[in-house]
C-alpha atoms as a printed R data frame, in Angstrom:
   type eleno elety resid chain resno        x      y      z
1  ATOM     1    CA   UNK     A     1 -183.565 22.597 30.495
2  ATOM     2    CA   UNK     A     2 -182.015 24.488 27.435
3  ATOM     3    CA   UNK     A     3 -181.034 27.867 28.220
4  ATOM     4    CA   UNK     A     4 -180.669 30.674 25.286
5  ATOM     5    CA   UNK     A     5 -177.821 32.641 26.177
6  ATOM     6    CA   UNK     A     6 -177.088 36.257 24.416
7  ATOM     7    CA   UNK     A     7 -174.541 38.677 25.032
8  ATOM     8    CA   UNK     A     8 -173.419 41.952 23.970
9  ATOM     9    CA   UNK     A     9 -170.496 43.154 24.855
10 ATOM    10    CA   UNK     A    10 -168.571 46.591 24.647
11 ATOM    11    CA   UNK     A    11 -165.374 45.799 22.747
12 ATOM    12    CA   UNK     A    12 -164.737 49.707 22.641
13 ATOM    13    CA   UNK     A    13 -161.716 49.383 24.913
14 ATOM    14    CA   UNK     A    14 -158.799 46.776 25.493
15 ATOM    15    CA   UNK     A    15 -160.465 45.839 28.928
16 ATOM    16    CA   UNK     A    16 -164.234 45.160 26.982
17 ATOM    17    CA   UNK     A    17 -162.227 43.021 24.436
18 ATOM    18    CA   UNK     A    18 -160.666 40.899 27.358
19 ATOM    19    CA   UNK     A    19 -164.308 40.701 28.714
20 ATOM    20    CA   UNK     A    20 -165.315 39.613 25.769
21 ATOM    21    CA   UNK     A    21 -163.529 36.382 25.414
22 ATOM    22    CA   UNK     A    22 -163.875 35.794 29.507
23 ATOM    23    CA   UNK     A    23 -167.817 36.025 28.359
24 ATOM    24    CA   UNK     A    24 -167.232 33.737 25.349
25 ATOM    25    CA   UNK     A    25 -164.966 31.325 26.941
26 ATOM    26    CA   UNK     A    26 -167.377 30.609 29.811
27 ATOM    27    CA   UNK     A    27 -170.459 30.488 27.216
28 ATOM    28    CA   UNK     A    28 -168.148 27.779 25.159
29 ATOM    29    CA   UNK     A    29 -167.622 25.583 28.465
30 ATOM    30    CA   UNK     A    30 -171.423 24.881 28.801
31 ATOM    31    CA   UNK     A    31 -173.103 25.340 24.950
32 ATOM    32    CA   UNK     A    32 -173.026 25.449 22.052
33 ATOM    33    CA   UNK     A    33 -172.457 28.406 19.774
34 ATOM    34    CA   UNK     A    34 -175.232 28.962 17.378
35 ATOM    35    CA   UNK     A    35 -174.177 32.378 16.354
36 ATOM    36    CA   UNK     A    36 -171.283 35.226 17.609
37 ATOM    37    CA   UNK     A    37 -172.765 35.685 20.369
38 ATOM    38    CA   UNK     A    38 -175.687 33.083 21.326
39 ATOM    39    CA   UNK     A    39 -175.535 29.875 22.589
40 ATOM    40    CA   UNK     A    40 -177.596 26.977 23.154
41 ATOM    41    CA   UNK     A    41 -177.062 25.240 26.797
42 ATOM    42    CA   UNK     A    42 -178.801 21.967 27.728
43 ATOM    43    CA   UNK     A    43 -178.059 22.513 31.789
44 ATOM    44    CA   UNK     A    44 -179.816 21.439 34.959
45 ATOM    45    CA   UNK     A    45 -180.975 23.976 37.428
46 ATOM    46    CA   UNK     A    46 -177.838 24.306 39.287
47 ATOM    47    CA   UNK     A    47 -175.301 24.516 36.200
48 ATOM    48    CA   UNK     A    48 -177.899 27.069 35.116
49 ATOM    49    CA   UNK     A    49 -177.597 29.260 38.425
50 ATOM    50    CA   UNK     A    50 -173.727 29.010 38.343
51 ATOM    51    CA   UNK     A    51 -173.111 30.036 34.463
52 ATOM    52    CA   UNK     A    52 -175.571 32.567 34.943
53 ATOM    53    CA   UNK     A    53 -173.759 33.895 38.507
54 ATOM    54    CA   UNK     A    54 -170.518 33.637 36.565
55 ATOM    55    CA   UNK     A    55 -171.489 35.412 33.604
56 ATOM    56    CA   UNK     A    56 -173.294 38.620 35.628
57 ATOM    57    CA   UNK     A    57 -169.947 38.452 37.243
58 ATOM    58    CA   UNK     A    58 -167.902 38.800 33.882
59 ATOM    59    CA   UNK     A    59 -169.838 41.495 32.453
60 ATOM    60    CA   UNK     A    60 -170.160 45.581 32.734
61 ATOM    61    CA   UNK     A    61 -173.681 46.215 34.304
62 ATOM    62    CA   UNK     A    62 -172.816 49.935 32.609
63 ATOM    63    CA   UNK     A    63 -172.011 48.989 28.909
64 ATOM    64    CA   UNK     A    64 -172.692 45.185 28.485
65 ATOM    65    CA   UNK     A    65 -176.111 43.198 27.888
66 ATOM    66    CA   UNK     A    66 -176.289 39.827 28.880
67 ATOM    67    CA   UNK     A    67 -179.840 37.974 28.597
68 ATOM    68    CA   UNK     A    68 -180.734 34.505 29.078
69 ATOM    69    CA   UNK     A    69 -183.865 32.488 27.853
70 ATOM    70    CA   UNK     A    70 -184.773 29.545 29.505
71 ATOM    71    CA   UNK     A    71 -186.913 26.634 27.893
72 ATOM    72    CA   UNK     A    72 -188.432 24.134 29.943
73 ATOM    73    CA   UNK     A    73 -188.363 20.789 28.954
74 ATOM    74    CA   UNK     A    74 -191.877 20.097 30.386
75 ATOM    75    CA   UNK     A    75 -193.350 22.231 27.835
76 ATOM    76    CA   UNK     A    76 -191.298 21.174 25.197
77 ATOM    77    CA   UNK     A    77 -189.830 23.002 22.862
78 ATOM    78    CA   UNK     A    78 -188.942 23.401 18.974
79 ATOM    79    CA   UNK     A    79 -186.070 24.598 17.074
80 ATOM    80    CA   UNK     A    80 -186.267 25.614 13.014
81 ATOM    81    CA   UNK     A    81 -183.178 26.336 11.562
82 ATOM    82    CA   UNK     A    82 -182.661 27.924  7.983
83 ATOM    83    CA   UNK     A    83 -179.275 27.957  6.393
84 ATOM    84    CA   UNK     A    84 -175.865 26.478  7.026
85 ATOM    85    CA   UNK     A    85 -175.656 26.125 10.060
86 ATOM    86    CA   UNK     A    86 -176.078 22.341 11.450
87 ATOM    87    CA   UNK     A    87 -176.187 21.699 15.678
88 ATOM    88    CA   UNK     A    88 -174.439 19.152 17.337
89 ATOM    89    CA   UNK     A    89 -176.863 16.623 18.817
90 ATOM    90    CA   UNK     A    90 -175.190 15.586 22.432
91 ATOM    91    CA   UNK     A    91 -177.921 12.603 22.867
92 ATOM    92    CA   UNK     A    92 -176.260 11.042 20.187
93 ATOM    93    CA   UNK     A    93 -173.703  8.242 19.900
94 ATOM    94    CA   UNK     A    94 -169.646 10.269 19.631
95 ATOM    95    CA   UNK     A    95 -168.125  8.203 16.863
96 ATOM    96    CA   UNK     A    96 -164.339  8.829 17.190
């Protein structure tokens, strides 16, 4: 399934900024970034329930927003992007 994750994070204080990157880093080790602070994951159910577990764990349920939209891939699904930005496609052959 692909998984929309968002995040918003209180970087007010030293401890929000560490949080921050802790947030970040675990978003980076499953997706791809598609802006500051939203990623694109293709995961299966259980990856999904662990990130998700990890993240809630990372964040401050008192100043933080974390949100994740998940996209079936029985229902299919369509991206439009409009600028510079250009994804990664994973399916595709890595040519060193």
């Amino acid at each position: 399934m692909l998984v929309i994750v968002c995040y918003d994070v209180n970087t007010e204080t030293r401890e929000g900024r560490r949080r921050l990157r802790r947030v970040a880093k675990l978003c980076e080790s499953v997706g791809q970034r598609v802006q500051k602070s939203v990623f694109e994951c293709q995961v299966d159910r259980a990856r999904f329930e662990a990130l998700e577990r990890d993240l809630v764990a990372e964040i401050k349920d008192g100043e933080d927003n974390l949100r994740f939209y998940r996209i079936a891939e029985l229902k299919g699904y369509e991206v439009r992007e409009h600028g510079c930005f250009r994804a990664t496609d994973f399916d595709a052959p890595l040519i060193l």
